[in-house]
C-alpha positions in Angstrom: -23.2 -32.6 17.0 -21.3 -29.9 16.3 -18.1 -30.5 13.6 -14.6 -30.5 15.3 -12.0 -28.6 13.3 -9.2 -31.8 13.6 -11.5 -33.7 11.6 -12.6 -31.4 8.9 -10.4 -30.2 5.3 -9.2 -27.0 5.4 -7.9 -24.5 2.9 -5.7 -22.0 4.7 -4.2 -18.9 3.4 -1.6 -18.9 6.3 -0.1 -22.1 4.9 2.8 -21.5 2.1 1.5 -23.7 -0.2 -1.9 -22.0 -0.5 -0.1 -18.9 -0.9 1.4 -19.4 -3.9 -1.5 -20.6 -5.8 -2.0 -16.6 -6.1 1.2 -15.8 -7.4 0.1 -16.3 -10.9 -3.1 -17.6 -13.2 -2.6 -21.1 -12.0 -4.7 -24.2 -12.0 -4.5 -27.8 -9.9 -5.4 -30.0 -7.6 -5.0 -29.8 -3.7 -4.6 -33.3 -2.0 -5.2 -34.3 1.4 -3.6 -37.5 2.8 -3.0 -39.6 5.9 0.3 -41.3 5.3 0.0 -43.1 2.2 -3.5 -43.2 1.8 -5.5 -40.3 -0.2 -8.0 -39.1 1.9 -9.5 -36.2 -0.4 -8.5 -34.0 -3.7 -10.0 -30.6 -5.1 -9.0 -29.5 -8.5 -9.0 -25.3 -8.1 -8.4 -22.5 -11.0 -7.4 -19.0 -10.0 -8.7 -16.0 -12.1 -6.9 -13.4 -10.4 -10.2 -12.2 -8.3 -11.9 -15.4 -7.9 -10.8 -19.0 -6.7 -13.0 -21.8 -8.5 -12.9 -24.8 -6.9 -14.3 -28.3 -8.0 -14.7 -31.0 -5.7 -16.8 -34.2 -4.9 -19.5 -33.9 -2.1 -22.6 -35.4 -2.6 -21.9 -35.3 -6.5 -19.8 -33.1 -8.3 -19.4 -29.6 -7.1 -18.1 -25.9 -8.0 -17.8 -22.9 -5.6 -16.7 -20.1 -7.0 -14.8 -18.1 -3.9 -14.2 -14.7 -3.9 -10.4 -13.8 -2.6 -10.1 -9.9 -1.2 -7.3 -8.4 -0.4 -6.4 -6.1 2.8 -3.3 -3.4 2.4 -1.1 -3.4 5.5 0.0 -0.7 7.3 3.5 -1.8 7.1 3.5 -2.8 3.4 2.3 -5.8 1.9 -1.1 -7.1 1.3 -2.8 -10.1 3.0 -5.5 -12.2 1.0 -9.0 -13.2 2.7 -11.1 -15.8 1.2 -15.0 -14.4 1.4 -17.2 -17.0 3.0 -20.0 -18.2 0.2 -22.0 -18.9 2.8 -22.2 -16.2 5.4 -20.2 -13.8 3.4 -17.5 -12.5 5.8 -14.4 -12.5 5.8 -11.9 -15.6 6.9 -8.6 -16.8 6.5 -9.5 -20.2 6.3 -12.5 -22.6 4.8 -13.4 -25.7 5.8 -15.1 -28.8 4.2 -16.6 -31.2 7.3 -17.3 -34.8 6.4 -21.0 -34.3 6.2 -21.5 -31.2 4.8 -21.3 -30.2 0.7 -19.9 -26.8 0.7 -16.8 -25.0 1.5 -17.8 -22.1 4.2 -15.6 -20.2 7.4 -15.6 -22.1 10.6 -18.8 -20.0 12.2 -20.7 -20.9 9.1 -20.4 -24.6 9.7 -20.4 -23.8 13.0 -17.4 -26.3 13.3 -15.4 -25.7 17.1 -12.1 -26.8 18.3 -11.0 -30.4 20.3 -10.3 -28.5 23.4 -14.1 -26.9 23.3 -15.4 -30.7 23.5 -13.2 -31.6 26.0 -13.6 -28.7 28.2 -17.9 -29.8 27.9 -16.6 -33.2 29.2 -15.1 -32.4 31.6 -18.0 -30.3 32.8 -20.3 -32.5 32.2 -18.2 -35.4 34.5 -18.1 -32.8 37.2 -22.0 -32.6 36.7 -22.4 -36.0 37.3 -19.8 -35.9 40.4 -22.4 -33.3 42.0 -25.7 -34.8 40.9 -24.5 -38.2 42.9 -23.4 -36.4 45.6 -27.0 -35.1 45.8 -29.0 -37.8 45.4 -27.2 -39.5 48.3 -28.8 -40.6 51.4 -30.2 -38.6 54.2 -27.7 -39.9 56.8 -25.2 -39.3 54.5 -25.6 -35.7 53.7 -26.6 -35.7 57.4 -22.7 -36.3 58.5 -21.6 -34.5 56.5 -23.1 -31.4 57.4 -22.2 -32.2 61.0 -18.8 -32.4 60.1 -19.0 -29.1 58.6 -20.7 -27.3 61.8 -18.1 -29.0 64.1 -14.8 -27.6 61.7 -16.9 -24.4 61.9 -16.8 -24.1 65.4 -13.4 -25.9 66.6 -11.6 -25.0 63.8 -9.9 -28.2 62.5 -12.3 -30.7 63.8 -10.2 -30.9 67.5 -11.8 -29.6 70.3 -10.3 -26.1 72.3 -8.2 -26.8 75.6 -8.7 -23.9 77.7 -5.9 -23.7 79.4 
């Protein structure tokens, strides 16, 4: 089954408090938590090119990330992690609770809620149909009658010439 986003960790440069991990040679710890509870922790050092992170996932792990950087048109620059895995570029990474590396959503080929929802709710109307088909002979039979009849009177009444 493919990993849903809401229940993955995410590093996101759009989020302020990634952002200023870059504004200097810094190093610490990211935390992740669900009220009081700790849920997850990575300790991270930036280089000034690279972003090394150090994490627990099966044992303990480093990814060194690359960060690039895009000049915009209308001044300023905007950061892009490079994806150790398929090696694009995203704006976010994601750890999903069974995997062991860091890597952009199409890596871990991780979708969003409303993408399992929407197959749901296909899937319900598949089943709907499928019924409907396997009904009974004098079933379908009435209702195909039903149909011819509206077809020809219209609404189901009968015409009054008149």
């Amino acid at each position: 089954m493919r990993p849903v986003l809401d229940h993955c960790l995410k590093i996101d440069l759009a989020e302020p408090a990634i952002r200023r991990i870059f504004s200097h040679t810094s190093q610490g710890e990211l935390r992740w938590s669900q009220g009081d509870t700790n849920i997850a922790s990575i300790a991270y050092v930036w280089t000034g090119g690279v972003l090394i992170l150090r994490y627990r996932a099966a044992g303990i792990r480093m990814s060194n990330v690359t960060i690039e950087k895009t000049v915009l048109n209308y001044g300023g620059v905007r950061r892009w992690f490079r994806c150790p895995i398929s090696n694009t570029r995203v704006r976010a990474l994601i750890l999903p609770p069974d995997a062991t590396r860091w890597a952009g959503r199409r890596a871990h080929d991780a979708c969003y809620a409303s993408q399992v929802e929407t197959r749901r709710w296909r899937r319900g109307w598949g089943q709907l149909l499928h019924a409907i088909r396997r009904s009974d002979d004098q079933t379908r039979r009435n209702a195909v009658r039903r149909l011819r009849r509206r077809e020809r009177f219209g609404d189901g009444r009968r015409r009054r010439d008149g």
